[in-house]
C-alpha positions as CSV (number, residue, x, y, z in Angstrom):
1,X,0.0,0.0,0.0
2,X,1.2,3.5,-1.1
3,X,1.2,5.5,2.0
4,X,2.8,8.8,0.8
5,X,0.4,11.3,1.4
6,X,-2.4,9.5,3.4
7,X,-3.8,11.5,6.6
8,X,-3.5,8.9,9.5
9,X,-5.2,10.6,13.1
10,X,-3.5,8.4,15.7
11,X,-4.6,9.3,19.3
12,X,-2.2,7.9,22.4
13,X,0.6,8.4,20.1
14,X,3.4,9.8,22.9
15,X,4.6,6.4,23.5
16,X,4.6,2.8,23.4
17,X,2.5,1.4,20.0
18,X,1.4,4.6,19.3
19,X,4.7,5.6,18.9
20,X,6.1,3.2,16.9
21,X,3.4,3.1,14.7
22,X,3.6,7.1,14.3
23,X,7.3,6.6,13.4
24,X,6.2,3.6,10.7
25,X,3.6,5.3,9.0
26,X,5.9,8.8,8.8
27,X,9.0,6.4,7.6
28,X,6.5,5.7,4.7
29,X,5.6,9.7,3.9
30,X,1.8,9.8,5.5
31,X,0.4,12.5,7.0
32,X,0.1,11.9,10.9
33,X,-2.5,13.8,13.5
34,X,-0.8,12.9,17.0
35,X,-2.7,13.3,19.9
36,X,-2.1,12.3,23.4
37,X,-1.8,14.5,26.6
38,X,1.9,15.0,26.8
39,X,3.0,17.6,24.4
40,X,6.9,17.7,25.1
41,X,6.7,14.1,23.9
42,X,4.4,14.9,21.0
43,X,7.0,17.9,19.9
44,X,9.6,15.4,19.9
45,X,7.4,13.0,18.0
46,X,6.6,15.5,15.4
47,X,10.8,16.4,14.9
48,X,11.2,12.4,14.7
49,X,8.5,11.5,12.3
50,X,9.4,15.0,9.8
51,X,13.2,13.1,10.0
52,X,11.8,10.3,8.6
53,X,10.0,11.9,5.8
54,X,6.4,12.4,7.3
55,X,4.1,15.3,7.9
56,X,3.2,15.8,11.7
57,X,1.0,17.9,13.5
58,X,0.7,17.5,17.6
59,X,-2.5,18.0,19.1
60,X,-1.9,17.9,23.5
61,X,-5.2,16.3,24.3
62,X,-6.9,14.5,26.5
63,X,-9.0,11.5,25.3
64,X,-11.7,11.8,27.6
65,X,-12.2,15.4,26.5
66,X,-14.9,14.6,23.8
67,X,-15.2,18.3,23.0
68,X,-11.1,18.6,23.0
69,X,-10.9,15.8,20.4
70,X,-13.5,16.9,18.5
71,X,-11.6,20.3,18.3
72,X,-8.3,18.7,17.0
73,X,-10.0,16.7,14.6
74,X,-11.5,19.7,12.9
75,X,-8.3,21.7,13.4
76,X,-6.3,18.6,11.3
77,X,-9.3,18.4,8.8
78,X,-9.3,22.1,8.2
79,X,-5.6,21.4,7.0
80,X,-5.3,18.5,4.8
81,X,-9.4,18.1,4.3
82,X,-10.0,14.8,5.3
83,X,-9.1,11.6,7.5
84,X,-8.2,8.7,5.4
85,X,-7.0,6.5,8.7
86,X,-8.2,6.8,12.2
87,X,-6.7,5.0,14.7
88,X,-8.0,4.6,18.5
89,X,-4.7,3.6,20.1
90,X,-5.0,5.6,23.7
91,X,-5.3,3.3,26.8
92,X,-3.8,2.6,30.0
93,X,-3.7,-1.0,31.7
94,X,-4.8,0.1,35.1
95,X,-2.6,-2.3,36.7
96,X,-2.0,-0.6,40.6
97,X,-3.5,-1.0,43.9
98,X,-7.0,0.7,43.5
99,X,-8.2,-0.7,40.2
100,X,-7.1,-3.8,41.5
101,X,-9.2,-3.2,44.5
102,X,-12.0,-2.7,42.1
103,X,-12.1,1.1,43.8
104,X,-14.8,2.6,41.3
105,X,-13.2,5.8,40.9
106,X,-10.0,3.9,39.6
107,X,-12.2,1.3,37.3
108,X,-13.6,4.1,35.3
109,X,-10.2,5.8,34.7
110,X,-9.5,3.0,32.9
111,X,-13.0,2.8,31.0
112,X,-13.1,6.5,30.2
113,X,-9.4,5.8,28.4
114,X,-9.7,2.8,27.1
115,X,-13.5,2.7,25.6
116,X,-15.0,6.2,26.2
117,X,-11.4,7.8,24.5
118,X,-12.1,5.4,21.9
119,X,-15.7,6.3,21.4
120,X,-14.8,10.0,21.7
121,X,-12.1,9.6,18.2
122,X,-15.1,7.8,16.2
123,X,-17.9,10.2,16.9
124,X,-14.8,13.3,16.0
125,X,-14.2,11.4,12.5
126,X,-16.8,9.5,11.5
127,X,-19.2,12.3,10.0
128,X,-16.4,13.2,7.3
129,X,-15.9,9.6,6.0
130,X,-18.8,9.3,6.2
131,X,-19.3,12.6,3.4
132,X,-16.8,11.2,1.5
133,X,-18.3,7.3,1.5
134,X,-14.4,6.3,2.3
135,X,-12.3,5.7,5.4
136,X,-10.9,3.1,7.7
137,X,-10.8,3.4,11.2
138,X,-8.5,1.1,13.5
139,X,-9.4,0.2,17.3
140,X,-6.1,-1.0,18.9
141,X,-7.8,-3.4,21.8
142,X,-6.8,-6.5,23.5
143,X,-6.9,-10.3,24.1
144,X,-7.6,-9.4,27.3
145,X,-11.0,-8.3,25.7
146,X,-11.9,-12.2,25.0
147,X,-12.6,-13.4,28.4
148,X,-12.3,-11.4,32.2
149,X,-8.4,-12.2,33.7
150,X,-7.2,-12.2,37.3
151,X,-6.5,-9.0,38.4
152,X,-7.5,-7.2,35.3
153,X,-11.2,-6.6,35.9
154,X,-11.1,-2.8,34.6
155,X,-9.0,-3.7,31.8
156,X,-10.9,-6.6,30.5
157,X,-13.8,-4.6,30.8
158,X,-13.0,-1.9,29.2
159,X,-11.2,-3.5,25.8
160,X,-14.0,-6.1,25.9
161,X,-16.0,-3.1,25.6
162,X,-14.2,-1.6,23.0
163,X,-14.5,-4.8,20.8
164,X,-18.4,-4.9,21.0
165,X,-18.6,-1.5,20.5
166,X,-16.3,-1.1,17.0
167,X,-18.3,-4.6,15.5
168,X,-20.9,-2.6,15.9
169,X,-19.8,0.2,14.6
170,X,-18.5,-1.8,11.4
171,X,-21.8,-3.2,11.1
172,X,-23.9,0.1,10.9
173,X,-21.1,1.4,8.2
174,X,-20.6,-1.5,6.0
175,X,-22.5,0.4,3.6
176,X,-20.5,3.6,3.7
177,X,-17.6,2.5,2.4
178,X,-16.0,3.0,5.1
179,X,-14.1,-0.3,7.1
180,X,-13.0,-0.5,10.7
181,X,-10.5,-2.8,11.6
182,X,-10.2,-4.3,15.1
183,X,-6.7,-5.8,16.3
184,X,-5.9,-7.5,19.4
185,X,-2.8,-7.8,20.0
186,X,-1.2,-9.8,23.3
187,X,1.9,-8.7,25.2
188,X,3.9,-6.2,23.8
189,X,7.0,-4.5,25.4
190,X,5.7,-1.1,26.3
191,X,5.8,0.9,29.0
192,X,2.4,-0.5,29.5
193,X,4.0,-3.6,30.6
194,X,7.0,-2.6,32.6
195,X,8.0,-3.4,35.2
196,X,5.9,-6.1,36.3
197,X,7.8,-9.2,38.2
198,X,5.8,-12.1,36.6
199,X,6.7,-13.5,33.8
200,X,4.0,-12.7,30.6
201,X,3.5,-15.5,27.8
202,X,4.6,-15.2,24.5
203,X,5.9,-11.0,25.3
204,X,6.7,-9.7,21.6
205,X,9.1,-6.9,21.3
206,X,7.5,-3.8,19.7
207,X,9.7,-4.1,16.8
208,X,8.5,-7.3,16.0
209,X,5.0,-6.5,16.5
210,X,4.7,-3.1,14.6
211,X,5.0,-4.7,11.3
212,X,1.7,-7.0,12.3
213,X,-0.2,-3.8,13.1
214,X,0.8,-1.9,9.9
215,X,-0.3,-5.5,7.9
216,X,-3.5,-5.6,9.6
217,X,-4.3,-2.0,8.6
218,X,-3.0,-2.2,5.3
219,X,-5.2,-5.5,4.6
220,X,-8.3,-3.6,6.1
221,X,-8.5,-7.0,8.3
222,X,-12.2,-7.4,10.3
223,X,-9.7,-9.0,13.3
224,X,-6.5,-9.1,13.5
225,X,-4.9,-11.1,16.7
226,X,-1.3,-12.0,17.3
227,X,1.1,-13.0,18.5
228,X,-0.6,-16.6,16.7
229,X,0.4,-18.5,20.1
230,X,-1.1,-16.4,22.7
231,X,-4.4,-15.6,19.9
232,X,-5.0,-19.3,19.6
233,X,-5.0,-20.3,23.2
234,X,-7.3,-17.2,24.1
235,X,-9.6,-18.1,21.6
236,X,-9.8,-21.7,23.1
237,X,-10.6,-20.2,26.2
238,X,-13.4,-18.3,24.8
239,X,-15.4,-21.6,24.2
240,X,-13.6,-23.1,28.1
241,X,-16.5,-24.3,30.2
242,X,-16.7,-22.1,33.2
243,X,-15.3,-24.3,35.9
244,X,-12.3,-25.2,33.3
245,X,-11.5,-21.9,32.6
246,X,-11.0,-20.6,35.7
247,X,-9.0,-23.4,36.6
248,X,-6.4,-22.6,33.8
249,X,-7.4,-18.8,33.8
250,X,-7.0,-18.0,37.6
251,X,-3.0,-19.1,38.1
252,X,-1.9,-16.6,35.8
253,X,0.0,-14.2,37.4
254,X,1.5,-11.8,34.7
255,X,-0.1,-8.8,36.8
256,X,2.2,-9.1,39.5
């Protein structure tokens, strides 16, 4: 796929897959709308990704700010006119003491950034693809999504969440010509996952794993889920009797 020149809008894009994926997509010539809340990482971002042949603009947002979003969404459009890739990367993993303790407050941090952030990015960019009848939008969510895990209540929720919510969204714009793409991916070193004691099964390194997201994208996949180990074995467990599942399920102990 010829990527020089396509507008990409990539919220949580300061670090971790966002980042890398920023510096892929630039490396190939597109036009890049990065949002996330830290703007000295964004202006560094920017610097990298015009390096490496791309166009950048940073947009310091908060996800959960629908009206924010909405407002750098219409700031990019008025620039380069329209979105041709939209991708709802943001999300934390909520793994500390209070989500944990299932401490509401803390459970819908992680909901509001996870699914609500996500939610926020397609209501700001649908309405123009769906003027032009052509776009692609990209949810970044998680085999976590496929069943609940120990110690990842919030988490689980919230990328199950996600999952439901873009099939559905794919659904009512089949017709539009517009296609959404939903990848799970597993464990993927970011700061996401560091610094956790346990050991997590079948960890990818980013650089590994960045070429799976850009073919997923690029292929307009329905579902993309990798690493093929961890997918497989997740989606066995989606099918697990209850009582087997939670015997197999419930002596993991990658959040620890």
């Amino acid at each position: 796929m010829n990527w020089n020149g396509k507008r990409i809008f990539l919220t949580g894009a300061s670090s971790g897959i966002g980042e890398a994926l920023a510096r892929a997509f630039a490396g190939k010539g597109a036009v890049i709308g990065l949002l996330a809340r830290r703007g000295e990482l964004l202006d560094r971002l920017k610097n990298d990704c015009e390096r490496l042949g791309g166009t950048a603009r940073v947009f310091a947002v908060d996800v959960t700010d629908g009206d924010a979003v909405q407002k750098a969404v219409d700031e990019f459009l008025h620039e380069f006119e329209h979105i041709d890739v939209a991708i709802a990367n943001a999300g934390i993993g909520g793994n500390n003491a209070e989500t944990r303790d299932l401490n509401p407050l803390a459970v819908k941090k992680v909901i509001d950034i996870n699914l609500l952030g996500a939610v926020n990015t397609v209501h700001a960019v649908l309405p123009g693809m769906k003027r032009r009848n052509s776009g692609h939008i990209v949810a970044i969510s998680s085999l976590a999504g496929f069943r609940g895990l120990p110690k990842s209540a919030a988490y689980s929720a919230s990328k199950a969440g996600m999952t439901a919510f873009f099939e559905s969204v794919r659904l009512d714009v089949k017709h539009s010509g517009i296609d959404v793409t939903i990848i799970q991916p597993g464990f993927i070193k970011t700061p996401l996952t560091a610094g956790r004691a346990a050991k997590m099964p079948f960890l990818m390194d980013l650089d590994d794993a960045v070429p799976l997201f850009v073919r997923a994208i690029e292929r307009r996949k329905k579902f993309a889920a990798f690493p093929w180990q961890l997918a497989t074995i997740v989606r066995a467990g989606k099918i697990m009797p209850a009582w087997l599942y939670d015997r197999i399920a419930g002596k993991a102990r990658y959040r620890e």
